[in-house]
C-alpha positions as CSV (number, residue, x, y, z in Angstrom):
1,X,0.0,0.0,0.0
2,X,1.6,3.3,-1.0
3,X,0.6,6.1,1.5
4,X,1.4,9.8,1.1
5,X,1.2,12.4,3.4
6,X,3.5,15.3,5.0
7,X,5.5,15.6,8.6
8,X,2.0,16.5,10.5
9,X,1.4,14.9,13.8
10,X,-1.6,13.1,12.2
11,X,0.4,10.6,10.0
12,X,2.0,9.6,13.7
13,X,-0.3,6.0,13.8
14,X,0.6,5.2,10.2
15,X,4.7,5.7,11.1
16,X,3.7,4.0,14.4
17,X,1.5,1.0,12.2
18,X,4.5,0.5,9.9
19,X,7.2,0.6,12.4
20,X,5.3,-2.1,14.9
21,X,4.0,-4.2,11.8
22,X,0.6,-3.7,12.5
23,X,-0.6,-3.2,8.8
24,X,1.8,-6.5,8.1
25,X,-0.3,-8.4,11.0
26,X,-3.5,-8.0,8.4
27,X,-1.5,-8.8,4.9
28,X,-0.3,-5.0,4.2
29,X,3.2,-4.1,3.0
30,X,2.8,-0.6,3.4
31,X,5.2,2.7,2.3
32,X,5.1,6.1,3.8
33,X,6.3,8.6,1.1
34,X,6.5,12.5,2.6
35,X,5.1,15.0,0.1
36,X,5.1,18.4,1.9
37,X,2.4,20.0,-0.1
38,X,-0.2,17.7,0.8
39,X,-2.4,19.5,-2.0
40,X,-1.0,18.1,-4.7
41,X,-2.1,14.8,-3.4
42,X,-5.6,14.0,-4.1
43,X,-4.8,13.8,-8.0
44,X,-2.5,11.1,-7.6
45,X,-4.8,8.8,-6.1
46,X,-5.0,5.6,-8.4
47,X,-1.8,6.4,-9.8
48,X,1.5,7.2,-7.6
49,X,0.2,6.7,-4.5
50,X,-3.4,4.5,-2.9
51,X,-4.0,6.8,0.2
52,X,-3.0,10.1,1.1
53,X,-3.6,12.5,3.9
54,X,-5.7,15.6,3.0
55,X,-8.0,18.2,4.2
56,X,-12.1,18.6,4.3
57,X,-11.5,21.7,2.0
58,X,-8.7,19.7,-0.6
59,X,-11.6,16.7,-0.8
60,X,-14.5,18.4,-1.3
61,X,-12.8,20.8,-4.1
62,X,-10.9,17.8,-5.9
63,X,-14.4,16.4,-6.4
64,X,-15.8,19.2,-7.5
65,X,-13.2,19.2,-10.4
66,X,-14.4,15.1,-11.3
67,X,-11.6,13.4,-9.5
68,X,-13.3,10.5,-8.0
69,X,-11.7,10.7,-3.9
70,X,-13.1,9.4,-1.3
71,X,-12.8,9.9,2.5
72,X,-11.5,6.1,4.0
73,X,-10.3,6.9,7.3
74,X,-10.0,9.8,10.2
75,X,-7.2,10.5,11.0
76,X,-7.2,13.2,14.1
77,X,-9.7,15.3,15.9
78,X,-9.8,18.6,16.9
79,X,-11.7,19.9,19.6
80,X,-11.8,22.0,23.2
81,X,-10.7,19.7,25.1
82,X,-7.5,19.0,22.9
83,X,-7.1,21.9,20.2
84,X,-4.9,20.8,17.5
85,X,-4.7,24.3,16.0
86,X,-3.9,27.9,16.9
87,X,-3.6,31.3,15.7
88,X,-0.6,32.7,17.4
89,X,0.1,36.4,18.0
90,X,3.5,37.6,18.5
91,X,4.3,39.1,21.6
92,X,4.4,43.0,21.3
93,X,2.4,42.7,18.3
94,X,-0.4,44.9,19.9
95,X,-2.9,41.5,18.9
96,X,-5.0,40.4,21.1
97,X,-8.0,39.8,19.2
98,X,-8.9,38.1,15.8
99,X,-10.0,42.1,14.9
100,X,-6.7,43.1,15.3
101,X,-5.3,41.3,12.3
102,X,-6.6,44.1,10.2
103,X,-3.6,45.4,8.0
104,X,-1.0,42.8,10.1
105,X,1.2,40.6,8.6
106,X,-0.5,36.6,9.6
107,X,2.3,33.5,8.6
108,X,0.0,30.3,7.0
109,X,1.2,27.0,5.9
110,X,-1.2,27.0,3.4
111,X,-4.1,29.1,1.8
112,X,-6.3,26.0,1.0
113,X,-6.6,24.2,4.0
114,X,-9.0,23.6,6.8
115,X,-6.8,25.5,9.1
116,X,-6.9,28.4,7.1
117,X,-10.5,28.5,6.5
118,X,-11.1,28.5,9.9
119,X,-8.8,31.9,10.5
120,X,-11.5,33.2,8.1
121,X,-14.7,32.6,9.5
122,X,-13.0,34.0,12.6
123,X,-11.9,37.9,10.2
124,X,-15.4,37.8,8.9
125,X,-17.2,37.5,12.2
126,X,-15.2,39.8,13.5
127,X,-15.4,42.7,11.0
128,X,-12.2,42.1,9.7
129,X,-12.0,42.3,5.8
130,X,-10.2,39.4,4.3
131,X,-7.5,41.6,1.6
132,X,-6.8,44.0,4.7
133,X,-4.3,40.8,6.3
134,X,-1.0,40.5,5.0
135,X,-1.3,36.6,4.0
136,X,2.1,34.9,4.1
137,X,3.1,31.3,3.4
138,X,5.6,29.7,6.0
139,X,6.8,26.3,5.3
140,X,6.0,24.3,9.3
141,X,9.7,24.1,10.3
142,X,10.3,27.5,9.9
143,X,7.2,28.8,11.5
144,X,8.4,29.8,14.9
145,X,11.9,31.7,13.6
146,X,9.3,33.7,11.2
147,X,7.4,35.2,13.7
148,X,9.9,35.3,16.6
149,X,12.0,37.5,14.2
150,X,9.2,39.6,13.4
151,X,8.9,39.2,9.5
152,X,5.1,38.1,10.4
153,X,2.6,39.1,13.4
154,X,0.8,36.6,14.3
155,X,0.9,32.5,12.8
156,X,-1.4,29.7,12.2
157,X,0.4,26.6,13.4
158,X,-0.7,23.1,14.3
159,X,1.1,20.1,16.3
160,X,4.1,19.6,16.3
161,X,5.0,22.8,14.9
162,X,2.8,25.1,17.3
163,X,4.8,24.2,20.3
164,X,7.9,25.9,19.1
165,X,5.6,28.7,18.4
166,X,3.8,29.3,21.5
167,X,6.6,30.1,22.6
168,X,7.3,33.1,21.2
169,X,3.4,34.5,21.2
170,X,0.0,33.3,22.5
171,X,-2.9,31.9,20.9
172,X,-5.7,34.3,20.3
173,X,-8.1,31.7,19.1
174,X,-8.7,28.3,17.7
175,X,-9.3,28.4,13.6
176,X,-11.0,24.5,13.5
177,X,-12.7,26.0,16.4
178,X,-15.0,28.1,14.2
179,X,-16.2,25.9,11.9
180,X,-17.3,23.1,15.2
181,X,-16.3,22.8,18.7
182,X,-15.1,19.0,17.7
183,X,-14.6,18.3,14.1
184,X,-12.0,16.1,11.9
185,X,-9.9,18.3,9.3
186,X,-7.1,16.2,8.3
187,X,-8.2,12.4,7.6
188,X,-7.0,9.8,4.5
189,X,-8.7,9.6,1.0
190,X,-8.0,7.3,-1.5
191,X,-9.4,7.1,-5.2
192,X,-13.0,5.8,-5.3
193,X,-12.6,3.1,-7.6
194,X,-9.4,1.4,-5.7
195,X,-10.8,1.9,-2.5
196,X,-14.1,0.0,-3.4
197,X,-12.2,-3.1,-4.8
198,X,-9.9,-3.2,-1.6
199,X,-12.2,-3.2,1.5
200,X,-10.2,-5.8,3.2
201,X,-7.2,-3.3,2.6
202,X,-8.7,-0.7,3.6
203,X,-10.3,-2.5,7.2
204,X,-6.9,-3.3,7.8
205,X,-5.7,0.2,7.7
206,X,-8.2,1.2,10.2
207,X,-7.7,-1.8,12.2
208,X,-3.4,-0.3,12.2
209,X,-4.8,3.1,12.9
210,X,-6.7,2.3,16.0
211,X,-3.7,0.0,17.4
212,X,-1.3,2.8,17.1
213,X,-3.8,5.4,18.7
214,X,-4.1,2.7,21.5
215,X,-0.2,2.3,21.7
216,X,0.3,6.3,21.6
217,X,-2.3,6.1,24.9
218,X,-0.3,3.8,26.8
219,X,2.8,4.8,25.6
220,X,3.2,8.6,24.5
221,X,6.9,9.2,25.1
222,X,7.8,6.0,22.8
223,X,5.6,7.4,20.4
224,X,7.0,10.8,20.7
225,X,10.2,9.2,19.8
226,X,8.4,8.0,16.6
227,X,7.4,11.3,15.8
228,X,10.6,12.8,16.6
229,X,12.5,10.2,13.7
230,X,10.3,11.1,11.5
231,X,10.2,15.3,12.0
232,X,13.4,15.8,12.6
233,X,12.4,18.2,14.9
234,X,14.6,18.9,18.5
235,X,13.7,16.9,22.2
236,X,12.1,20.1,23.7
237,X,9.5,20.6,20.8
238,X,8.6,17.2,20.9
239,X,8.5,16.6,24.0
240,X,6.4,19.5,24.6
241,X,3.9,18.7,22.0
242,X,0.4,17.9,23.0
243,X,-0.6,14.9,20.8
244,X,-3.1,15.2,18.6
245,X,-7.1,13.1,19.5
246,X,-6.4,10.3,17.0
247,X,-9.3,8.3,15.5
248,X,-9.8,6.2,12.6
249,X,-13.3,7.0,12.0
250,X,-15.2,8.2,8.9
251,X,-17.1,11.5,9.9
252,X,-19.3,12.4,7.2
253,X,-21.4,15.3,8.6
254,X,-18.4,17.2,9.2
255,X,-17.6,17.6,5.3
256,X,-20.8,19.2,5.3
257,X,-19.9,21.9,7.7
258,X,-16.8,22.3,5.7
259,X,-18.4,22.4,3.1
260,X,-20.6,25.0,4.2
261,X,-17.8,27.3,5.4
262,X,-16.1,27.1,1.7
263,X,-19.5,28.4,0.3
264,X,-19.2,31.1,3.3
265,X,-16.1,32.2,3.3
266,X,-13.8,30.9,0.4
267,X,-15.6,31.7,-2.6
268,X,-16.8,27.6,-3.7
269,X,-19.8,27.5,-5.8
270,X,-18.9,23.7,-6.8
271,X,-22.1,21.2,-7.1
272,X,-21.2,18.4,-4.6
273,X,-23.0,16.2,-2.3
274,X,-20.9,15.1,0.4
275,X,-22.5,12.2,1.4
276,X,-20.6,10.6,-1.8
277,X,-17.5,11.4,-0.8
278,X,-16.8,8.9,2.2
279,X,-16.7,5.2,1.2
280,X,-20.1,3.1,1.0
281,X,-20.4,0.5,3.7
């Protein structure tokens, strides 16, 4: 099974499922392949690679263009309890409030993903025009150097970036927050066709992913150690990183409320019904 995805937190139970044979146990031989711009992704389905992590906002847009993806499997949740996102001010930025972005500089890792439609539901509820922010793009590992040297004012970050950032700012608000106080917006798609002739495949993925989120339960700082082989990022930040809510379920009614905030808030007029895009049975 050839599986894509980037150095998010969320991929953590398919390092974990490879690395502890868990896929094997159920007859997979599966590959991780890092691809940083996880965008790309959903049109190489069926071709270079058979899953892929992606976004509510990535899915429901690739499907709107007649690429046939389909959610297969959650991947994390976030929610109050356990935010998984944060828009980070800078101290001494004067930011305290989502209405005091207007006319700052904000750092994103992408413009087309859930995290980022979240900042803007928050800038339209709160008055703030969307072209009056500053919108630049910030590759994860360099997030907390870009806004503790000022060239941005505030940062959208996510585990296991954030905790290097938090460090040099506070969080002002939750963007996943706005669309749902618990909601999935990273999970794994693969192409519709593939997926529906490999249901034994795919149970066995989800039977892998809910090992690993066992294992990481009863054993988070071995699976920090996971996390920090494959990130490449220093002790401290891992160690300090809140893990992500992992789950391997299929949550269909929250591509509907994504869905709905694309309509709102990012301009998509694109004819889909959402209840297509998970797979049947």
């Amino acid at each position: 099974m050839r599986i894509a995805g980037n150095t998010n937190a969320a991929a953590l139970p398919v390092w974990l499922g490879i690395q502890r044979g868990y896929f094997k146990d159920c007859g997979i031989d599966a590959k991780y392949t890092v691809v940083q711009n996880i965008t790309t992704l959903p049109a190489a389905l069926g071709r270079s690679f058979d899953l892929a992590l992606t976004v509510p906002p990535v899915l429901i847009s690739a499907a709107s263009q007649g690429l046939p993806v389909v959610e297969v499997a959650g991947a994390t949740l976030n929610s109050r309890e356990n935010p998984q996102t944060f828009l980070v001010a800078k101290e001494g930025s004067g930011i305290n409030t989502v209405a005091d972005l207007r006319g700052k500089k904000l750092g994103v890792q992408t413009i087309t993903g859930s995290t980022h439609l979240g900042t803007k539901l928050w800038l339209k509820r709160a008055g703030v025009p969307y072209d009056s922010v500053q919108i630049v793009q910030v590759d994860g590992p360099a997030m907390a150097d870009q806004l503790r040297s000022g060239r941005v004012d505030a940062m959208e970050t996510l585990a296991p970036f954030s905790t290097s950032v938090l460090k040099h700012g506070k969080s002002i608000v939750d963007p996943q927050a706005a669309v749902a106080s618990t909601v999935s917006g990273i999970f794994w798609a693969a192409d519709e066709k593939w997926a529906s002739s490999q249901s034994k495949a795919i149970s066995c993925f989800q039977q892998g992913l809910k090992k690993s989120a066992d294992f990481i339960g009863s054993n988070t700082d071995e699976a920090k150690q996971v996390l920090k082989q494959q990130t490449k990022l220093p002790d401290d930040i891992v160690n300090g990183t809140d893990l992500p809510t992992y789950t391997a379920e299929v949550r269909p009614d929250d591509l509907k409320l994504w869905e709905d905030a694309m309509k709102e808030v990012g301009g998509f007029k694109g004819d889909v019904d959402v209840k297509n895009l998970v797979l049947a049975g």
